[in-house]
C-alpha positions in Angstrom: -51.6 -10.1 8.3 -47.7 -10.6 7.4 -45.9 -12.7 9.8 -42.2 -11.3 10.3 -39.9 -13.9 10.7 -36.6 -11.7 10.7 -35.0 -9.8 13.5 -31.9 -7.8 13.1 -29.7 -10.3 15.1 -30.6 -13.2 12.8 -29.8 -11.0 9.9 -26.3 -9.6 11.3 -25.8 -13.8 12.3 -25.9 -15.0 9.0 -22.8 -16.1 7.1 -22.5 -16.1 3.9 -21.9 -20.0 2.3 -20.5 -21.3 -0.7 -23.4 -20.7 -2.7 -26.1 -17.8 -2.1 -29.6 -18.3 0.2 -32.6 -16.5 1.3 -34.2 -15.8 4.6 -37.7 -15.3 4.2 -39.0 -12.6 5.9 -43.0 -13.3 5.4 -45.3 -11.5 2.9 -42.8 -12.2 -0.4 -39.8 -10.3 1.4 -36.6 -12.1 1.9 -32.7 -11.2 2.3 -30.7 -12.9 0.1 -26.9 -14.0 1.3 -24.2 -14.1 -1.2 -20.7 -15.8 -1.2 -18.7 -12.6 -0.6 -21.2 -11.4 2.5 -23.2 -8.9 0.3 -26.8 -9.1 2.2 -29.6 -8.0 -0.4 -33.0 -7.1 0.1 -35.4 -9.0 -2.6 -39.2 -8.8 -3.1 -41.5 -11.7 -4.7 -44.2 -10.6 -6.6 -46.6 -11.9 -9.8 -48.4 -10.3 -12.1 -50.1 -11.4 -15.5 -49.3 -15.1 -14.2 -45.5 -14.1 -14.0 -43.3 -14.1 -10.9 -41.0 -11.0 -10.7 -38.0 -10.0 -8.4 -38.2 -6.1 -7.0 -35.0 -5.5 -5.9 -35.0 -3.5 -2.5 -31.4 -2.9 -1.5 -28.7 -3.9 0.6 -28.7 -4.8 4.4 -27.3 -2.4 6.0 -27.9 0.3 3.7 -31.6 -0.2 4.3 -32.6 -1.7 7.8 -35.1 -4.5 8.5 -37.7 -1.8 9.3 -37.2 0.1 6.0 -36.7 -3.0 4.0 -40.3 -4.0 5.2 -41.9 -0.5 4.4 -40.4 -0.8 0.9 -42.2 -3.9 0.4 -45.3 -2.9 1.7 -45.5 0.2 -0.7 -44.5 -2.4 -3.5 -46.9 -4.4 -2.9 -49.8 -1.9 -2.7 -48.3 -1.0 -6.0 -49.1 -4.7 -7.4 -52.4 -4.6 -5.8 -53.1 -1.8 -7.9 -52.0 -3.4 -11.2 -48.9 -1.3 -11.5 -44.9 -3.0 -11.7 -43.0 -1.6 -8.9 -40.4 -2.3 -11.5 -42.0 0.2 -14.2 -42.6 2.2 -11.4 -39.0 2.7 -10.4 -38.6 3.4 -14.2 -41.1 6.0 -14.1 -39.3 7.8 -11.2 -35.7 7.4 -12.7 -37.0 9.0 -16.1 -38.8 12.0 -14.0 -35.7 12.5 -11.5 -33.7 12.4 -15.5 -35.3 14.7 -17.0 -35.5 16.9 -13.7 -31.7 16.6 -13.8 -31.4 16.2 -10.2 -29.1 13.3 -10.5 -26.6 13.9 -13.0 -22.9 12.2 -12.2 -21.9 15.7 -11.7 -24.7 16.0 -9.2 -24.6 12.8 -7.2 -20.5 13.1 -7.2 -21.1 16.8 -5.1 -23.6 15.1 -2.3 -21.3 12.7 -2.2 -18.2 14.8 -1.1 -20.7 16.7 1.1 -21.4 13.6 2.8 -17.8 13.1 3.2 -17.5 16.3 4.8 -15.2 14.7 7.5 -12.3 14.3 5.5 -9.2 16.6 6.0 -9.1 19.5 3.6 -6.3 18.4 2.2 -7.7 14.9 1.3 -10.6 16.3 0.0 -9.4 19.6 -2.6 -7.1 16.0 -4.1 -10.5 14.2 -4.8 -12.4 17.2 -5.8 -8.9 17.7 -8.0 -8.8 14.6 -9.7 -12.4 14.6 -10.7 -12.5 18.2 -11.8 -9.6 17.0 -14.4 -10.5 13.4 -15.7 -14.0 12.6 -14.9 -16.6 14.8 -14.5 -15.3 16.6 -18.2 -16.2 13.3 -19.7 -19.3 11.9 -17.5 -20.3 14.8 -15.4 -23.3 16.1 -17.0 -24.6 12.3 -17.8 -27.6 10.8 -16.1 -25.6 8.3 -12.9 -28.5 6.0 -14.5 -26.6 5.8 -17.9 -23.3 5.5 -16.7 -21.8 2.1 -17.7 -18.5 0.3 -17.3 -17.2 0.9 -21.0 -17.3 4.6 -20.3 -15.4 4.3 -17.2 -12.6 2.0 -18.5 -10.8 4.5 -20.6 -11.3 7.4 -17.6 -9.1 5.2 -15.3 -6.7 4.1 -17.9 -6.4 7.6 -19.4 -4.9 8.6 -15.4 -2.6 5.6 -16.0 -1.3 6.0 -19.0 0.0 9.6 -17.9 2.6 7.8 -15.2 0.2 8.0 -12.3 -0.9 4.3 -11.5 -1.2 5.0 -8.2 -3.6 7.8 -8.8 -5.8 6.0 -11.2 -6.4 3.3 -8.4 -7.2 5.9 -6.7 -9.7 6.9 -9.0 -11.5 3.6 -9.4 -11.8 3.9 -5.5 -13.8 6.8 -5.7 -15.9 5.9 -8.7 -16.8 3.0 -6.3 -17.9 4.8 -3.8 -20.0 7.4 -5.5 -21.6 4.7 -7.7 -22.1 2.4 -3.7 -23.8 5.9 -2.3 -26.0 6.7 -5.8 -27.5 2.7 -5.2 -27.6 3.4 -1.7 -29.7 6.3 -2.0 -31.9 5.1 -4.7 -30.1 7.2 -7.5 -29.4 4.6 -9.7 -30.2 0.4 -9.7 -26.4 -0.8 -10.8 -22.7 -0.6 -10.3 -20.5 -0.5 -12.9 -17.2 -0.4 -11.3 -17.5 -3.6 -10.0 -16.8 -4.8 -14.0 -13.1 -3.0 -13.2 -11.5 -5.0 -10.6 -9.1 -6.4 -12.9 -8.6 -3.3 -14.8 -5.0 -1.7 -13.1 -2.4 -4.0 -12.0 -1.4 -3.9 -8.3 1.3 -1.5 -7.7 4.0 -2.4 -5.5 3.4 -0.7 -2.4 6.5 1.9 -1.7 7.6 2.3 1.7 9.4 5.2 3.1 12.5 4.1 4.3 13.9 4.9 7.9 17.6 7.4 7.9 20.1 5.1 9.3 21.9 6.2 12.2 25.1 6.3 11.2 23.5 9.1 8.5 22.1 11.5 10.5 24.6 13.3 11.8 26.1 14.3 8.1 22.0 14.6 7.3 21.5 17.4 9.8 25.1 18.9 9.1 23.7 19.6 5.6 20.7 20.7 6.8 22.0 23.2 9.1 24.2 24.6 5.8 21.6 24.9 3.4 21.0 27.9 1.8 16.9 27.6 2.3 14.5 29.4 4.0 15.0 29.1 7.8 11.2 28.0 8.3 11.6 24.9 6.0 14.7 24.0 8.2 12.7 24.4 11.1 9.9 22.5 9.2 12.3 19.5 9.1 14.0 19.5 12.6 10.3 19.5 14.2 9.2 16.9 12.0 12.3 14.4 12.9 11.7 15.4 16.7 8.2 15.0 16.9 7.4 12.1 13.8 3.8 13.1 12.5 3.1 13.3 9.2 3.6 15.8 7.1 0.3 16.9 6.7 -0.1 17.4 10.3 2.8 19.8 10.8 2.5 22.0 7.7 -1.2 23.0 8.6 -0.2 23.3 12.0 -1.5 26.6 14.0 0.2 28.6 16.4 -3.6 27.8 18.6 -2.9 24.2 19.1 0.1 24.5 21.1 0.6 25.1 24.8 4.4 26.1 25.4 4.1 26.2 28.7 3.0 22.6 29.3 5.0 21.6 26.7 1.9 19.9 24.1 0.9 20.2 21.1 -3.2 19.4 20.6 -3.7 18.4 17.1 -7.4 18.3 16.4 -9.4 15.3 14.9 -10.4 16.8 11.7 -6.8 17.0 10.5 -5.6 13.6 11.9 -5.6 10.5 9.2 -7.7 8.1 11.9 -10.0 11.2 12.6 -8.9 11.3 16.4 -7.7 14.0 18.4 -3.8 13.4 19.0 -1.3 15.2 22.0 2.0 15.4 21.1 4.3 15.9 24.0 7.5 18.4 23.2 10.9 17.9 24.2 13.2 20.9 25.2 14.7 20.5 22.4 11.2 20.5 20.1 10.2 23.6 22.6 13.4 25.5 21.4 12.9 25.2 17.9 8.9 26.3 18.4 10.2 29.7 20.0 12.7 30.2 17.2 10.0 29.8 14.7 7.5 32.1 16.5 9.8 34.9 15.7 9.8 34.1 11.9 6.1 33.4 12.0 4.1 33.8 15.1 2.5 37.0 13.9 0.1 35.1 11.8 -2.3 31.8 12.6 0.2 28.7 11.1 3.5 27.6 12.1 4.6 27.3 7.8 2.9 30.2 5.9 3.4 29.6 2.2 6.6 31.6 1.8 5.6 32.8 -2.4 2.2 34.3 -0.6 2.2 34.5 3.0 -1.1 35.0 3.8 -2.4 32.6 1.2 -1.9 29.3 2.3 0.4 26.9 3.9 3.7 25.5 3.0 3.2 23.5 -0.4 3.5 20.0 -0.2 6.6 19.2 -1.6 8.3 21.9 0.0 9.9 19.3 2.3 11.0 16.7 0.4 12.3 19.1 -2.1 14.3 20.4 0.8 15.9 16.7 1.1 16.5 16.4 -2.5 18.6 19.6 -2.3 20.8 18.1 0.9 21.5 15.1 -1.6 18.9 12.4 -0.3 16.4 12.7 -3.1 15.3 9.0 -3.6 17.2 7.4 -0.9 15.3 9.4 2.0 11.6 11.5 2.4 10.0 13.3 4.9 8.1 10.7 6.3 10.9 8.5 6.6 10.8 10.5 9.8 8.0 8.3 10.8 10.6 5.2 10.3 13.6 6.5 11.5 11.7 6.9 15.2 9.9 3.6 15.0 13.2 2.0 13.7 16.1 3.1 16.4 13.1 3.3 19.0 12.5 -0.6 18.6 16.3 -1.4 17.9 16.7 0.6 22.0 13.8 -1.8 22.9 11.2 0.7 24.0 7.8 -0.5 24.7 5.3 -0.7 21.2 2.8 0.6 22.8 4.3 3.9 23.7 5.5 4.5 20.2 2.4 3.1 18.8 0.4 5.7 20.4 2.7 9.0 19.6 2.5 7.6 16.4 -1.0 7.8 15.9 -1.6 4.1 14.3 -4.9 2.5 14.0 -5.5 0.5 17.2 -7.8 -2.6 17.5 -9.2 -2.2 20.5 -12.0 0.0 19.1 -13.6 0.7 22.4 -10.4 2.4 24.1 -9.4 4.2 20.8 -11.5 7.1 21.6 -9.4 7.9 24.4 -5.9 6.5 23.2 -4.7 10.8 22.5 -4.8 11.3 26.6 -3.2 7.8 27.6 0.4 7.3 29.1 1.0 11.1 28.6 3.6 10.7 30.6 5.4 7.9 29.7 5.0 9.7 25.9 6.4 12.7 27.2 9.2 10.6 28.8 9.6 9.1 25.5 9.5 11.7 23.0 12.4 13.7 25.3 14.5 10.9 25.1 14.0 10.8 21.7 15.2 14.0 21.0 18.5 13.3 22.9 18.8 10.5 21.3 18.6 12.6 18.1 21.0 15.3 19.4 23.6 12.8 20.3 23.9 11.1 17.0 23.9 14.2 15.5 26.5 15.1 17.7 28.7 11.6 16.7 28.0 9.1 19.3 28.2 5.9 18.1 25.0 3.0 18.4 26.9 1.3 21.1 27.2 4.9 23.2 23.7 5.4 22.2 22.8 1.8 23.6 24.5 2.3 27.1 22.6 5.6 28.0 19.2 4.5 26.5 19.1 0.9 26.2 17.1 -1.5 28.2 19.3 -1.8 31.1 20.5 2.1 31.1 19.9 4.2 34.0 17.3 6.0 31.4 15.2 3.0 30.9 14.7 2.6 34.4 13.3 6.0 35.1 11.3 5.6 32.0 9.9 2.3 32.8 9.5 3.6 36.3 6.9 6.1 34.8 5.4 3.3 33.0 4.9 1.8 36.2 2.7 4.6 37.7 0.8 4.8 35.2 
């Protein structure tokens, strides 16, 4: 009878050390601990006076329990005079010449796993493999798939100005090839050979709209020529600062007027959380304006070239700002930075703006809740936000702006007083 030595504390305990080690497990099975924390299931065996290595898996992909079942039918498979390496063989050539697992094939169970991500997120994967990888490795075997085939796929995306994307690329490969192992679709990872492949990018953020510009910013806006809804599109973006993504697919069916939020749902929020967003008057106002141009259908920004097909196009906005003259210099996100910007130059608590931001918190346990906390300090926050908008737009100076909303203004107080109560 095997004697288990393992339990699944000691195995989530171990660190990893400067060289690898095992932990036997009893009966040939042991978990072997590499330098960069990898935790891999090994088995033993020898046949023909000849010690072998049956590779299992990785820890957590398969579980103590399963890791131990694995073995067991391994090593009736040596009891019977038969590898469970050529065995694995055998099944790889069937499931090969079945076809089942095809790159193509594996690649589609993996999006379907990923059936979480936004729609957005996931038409750009489906996108980006449709174009450069599946014409070139879709219908191969995942078994067959090595690293000198992937090279030139990645570099290929490079070469046409998109370094960003072709990172992006290698991302996904990794993943797909990390779920085909994990599943017992294939015994290797050949994206691993392509860390050094793409040199890092400098990361690009979006800068903030200084204060002293919006006021000629919104000017322009207000004169543009444009459609009235993409107008609208921006003024609801700067008073509310989600991301763009959020607003376009909005729907007319997440928002409550008449308490004055706006539930976004989990599935279309980057940290897959439900979020509240409270709305100012001045937010409201806009929303009521843009229910005449739109309410008759389900989204706030139809796509104006085929209304009921679709959603304002993605760079509908920041072709908008290119058009008022800040093409390079300013985005639509910069939204995002303008608030968090002149929000901590008026000292207003992080955590506030943290949470109407909709950032990744670390206290995992309370993040669940995080969309219905200090609603009412947020709604406190995101109207003075919006005054704070309409005044500069309206010329007041930083130092004006300082003495209404600053920390020792009269507006702090009853701010912090709601803070208080909560």
């Amino acid at each position: 009878m095997t004697i288990h030595l393992l339990t699944e504390r000691s195995i989530r305990n171990a660190v990893p050390q400067v060289k690898p080690y095992t932990l036997r497990d009893g009966g040939s099975l042991f978990l072997q601990i590499q330098p960069s924390g990898g935790k891999l299931w090994r088995y033993r065996y020898r046949m023909q006076g000849r010690g072998y290595i049956y590779a299992i898996g990785r820890y957590p992909d398969f579980s103590l329990e399963e890791a131990r079942q694995t073995c067991a039918q391994a090593r009736a498979l040596v009891r019977n005079g038969i590898h469970p390496l050529a065995e694995r063989q055998r099944r790889l050539a069937v499931q090969y010449e079945a076809g089942r697992h095809t790159f193509q094939a594996v690649a589609e169970r993996w999006l379907a796993f990923n059936s979480d991500w936004s729609p957005g997120y996931a038409a750009k994967v489906q996108a980006y493999l449709q174009r450069d990888v599946l014409p070139v490795i879709g219908k191969m075997p995942v078994t067959m798939v090595r690293t000198t085939q992937l090279r030139p796929i990645i570099l290929a995306v490079a070469d046409r100005g998109a370094p960003t994307a072709a990172a992006m690329v290698r991302q996904w490969l990794g993943q797909i090839f990390s779920y085909a192992q994990a599943h017992g679709f294939c015994e290797h990872h050949p994206v691993q050979g392509l860390r050094g492949l793409l040199k890092r990018s400098v990361t690009r953020h979006h800068p903030p709209l200084a204060w002293h510009d919006i006021p000629a910013f919104f000017n322009r806006l207000e004169q543009w020529p444009g459609h009235r809804t993409t107008i609208l599109a921006l003024r609801l973006l700067a008073l509310t600062f989600v991301r763009t993504g959020e607003l376009r697919h909005a729907r007319w069916e997440e928002f409550d007027l008449q308490a004055g939020l706006w539930h976004i749902p989990a599935i279309r929020m980057k940290m897959r959380r439900a979020h509240i967003v409270p709305l100012s008057a001045q937010a409201q106002a806009r929303l009521r304006e843009l229910h005449v141009l739109t309410g008759h259908g389900a989204v706030l920004f139809p796509n104006i070239r085929n209304p009921g097909q679709g959603i304002m196009g993605r760079s509908s906005l920041n072709r908008a700002i290119g058009c008022l003259g800040y093409a390079g210099r300013f985005s639509a996100h910069g939204f995002r930075a303008t608030a968090t910007t002149l929000l901590g130059l008026l000292g207003y608590p992080d955590k506030q703006v943290d949470l109407q931001l909709a950032h990744r918190r670390l206290d995992s346990a309370r993040a669940p809740y995080d969309h219905a906390r200090f609603l009412s300090s947020r709604r406190e926050l995101m109207q003075d936000w919006a005054d704070i908008l309409e005044r500069l737009e309206a010329g007041w100076t930083l130092e004006q702006i300082t003495r209404e909303f600053g920390p020792v203004s009269v507006r702090r107080a009853a701010f912090l007083g709601v803070v208080q109560r909560e």
